[in-house]
N, C-alpha and C positions, 0 to 999 in steps of 0.2 A: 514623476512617471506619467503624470497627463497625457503629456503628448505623445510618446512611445507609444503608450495604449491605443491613444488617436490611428497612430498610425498603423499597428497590430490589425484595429479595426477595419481599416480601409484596405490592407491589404485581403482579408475573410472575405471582406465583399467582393474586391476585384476577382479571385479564385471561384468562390461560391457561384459567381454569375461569369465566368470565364469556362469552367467546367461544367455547369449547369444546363445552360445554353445550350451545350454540344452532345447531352448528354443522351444515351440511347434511346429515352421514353421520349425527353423534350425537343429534341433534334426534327427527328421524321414529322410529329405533328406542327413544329415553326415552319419547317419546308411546303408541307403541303400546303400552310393555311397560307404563305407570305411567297414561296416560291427561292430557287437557291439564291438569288439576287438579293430578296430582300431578306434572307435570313442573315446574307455575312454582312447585309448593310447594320441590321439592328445586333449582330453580335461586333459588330468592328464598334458602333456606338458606345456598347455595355462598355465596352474595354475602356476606349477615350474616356469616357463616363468618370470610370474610376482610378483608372492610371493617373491620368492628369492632375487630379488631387489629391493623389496618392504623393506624385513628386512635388507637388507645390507648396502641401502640408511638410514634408518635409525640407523642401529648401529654404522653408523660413522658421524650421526649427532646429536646423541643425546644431550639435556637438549640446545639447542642453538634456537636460535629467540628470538623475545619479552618472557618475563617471564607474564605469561596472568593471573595465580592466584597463592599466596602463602597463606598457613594457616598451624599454626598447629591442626595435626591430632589427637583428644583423643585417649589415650590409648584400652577404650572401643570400640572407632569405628574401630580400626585398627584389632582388635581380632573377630571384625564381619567380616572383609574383610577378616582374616584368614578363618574362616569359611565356607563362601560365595565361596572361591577359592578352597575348597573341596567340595562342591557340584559342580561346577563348572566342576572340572576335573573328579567326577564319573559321570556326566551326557557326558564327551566326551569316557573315557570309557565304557562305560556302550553302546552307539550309535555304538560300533564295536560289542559288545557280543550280544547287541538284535537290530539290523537295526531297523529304522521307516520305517513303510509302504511311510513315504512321501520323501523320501531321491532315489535318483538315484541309479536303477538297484535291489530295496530293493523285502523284499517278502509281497502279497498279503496282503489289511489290511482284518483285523476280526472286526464287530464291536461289534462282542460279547464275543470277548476275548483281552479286552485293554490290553495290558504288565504293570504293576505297572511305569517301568522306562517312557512310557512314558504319563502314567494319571499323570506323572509329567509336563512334554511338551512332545508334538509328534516333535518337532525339536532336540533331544536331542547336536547333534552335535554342533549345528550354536547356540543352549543356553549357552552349556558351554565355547563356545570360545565368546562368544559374554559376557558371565558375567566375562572368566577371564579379555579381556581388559576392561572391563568399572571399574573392581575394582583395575587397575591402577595408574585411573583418576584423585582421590583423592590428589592422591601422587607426581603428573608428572603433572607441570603446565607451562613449555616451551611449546613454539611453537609448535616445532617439536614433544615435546613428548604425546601434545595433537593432535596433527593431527596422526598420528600412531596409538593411542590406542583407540582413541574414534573411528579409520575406524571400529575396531571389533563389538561393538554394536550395528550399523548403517548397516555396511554389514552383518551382522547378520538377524538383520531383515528383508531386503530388500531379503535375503536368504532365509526366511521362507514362506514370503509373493509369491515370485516366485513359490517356491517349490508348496504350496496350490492351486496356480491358473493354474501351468502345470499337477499336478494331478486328480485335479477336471475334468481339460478337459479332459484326455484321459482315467482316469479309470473310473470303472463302481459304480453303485449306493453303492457298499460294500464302497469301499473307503470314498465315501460322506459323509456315516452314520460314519463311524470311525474318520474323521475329525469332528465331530457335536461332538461326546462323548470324546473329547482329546482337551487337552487348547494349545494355541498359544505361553502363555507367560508361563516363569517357576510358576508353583505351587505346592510346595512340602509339599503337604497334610500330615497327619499320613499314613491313612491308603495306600498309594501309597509306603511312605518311607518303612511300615512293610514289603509290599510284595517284596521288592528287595532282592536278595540274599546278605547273609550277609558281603562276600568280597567285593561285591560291594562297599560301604560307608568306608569301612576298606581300599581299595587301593585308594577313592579319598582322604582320610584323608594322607598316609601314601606319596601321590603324591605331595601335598601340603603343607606339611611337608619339604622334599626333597626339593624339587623346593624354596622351603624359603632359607633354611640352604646354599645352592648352590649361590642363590642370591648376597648375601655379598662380597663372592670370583669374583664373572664371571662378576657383575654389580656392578661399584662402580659413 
């Protein structure tokens, strides 16, 4: 269980100084003293910092520790997981073409003009990275390899949950009412999915696609 914990650990850090960083009291005083520039320079760092040996730690520990669950997977659930992983990755795409009002440095919310992408969730970002680890899970029942993928779903959340309560406090009532008419958790309604543009779902598909095919070769 070594390394599992290892990696346990590095994800605390990565969060702690991810959320920290941004966080109502520590925010305004990094700005004033470094300026907006050099705050997202030294918060883009913290991340790299920790991410980077966060996956590096685990690509050279992979499928090792106790074995904590094995099953087989039916075919039908795994072509949901297919699925699940292209919405997955047009909801992280999609969080660079339309930012959420609740993400860092984004633009002012409307609450009378939701975006389709995110009457899906207003986290689009921290959803789709957060759905692609947890639809890992299934399949990855080491130690190690559940300590890694499950950090996504969990820091995911704890991401969004942040994110609500740094925003609420220092934006104005627009923000509020746009947080009241936008969900937390992914909800991929019809009429939400119509109104995306049509590449949209076409490159999380075509992303998810890719990222399978590659799999085989790069992860064995």
């Amino acid at each position: 269980m070594g390394m599992a914990l290892c990696i346990v650990s590095i994800w605390i850090l990565f969060a702690a100084t991810h959320m920290g960083l941004s966080s109502v009291r520590l925010r305004p005083a990094l700005v004033a003293r470094l300026g907006d520039r050099g705050f997202l320079a030294v918060y883009s760092l913290a991340a790299f910092a920790t991410f980077i040996p966060l996956v590096w730690v685990y690509a050279s520990h992979r499928h090792e520790g106790p074995l904590l669950y094995a099953w087989a997977v039916p075919e039908a659930v795994r072509w949901v997981c297919y699925a699940l992983q292209a919405l997955a990755w047009m909801l992280v795409v999609g969080s660079f073409a339309r930012p959420s009002p609740a993400s860092l440095g984004a633009p002012a919310a409307d609450a009378e003009a939701v975006a389709p992408l995110h009457a899906i969730t207003r986290h689009p970002l921290f959803g789709g990275v957060g759905l692609f680890g947890a639809l890992h899970l299934p399949f990855m029942g080491f130690a190690t390899d559940v300590a890694f993928w499950a950090g996504f779903p969990v820091f995911a959340v704890l991401g969004c949950w942040h994110q609500d309560r740094r925003k609420a406090a220092t934006e104005g009532e627009a923000f509020r009412a746009w947080l009241a008419r936008t969900p937390f958790w992914i909800t991929p309604g019809l009429s939400a999915l119509r109104g995306l543009p049509v590449w949209l779902p076409l490159l999380g598909i075509a992303l998810a696609w890719g990222l399978r095919w590659l799999h085989g070769p790069l992860f064995r």
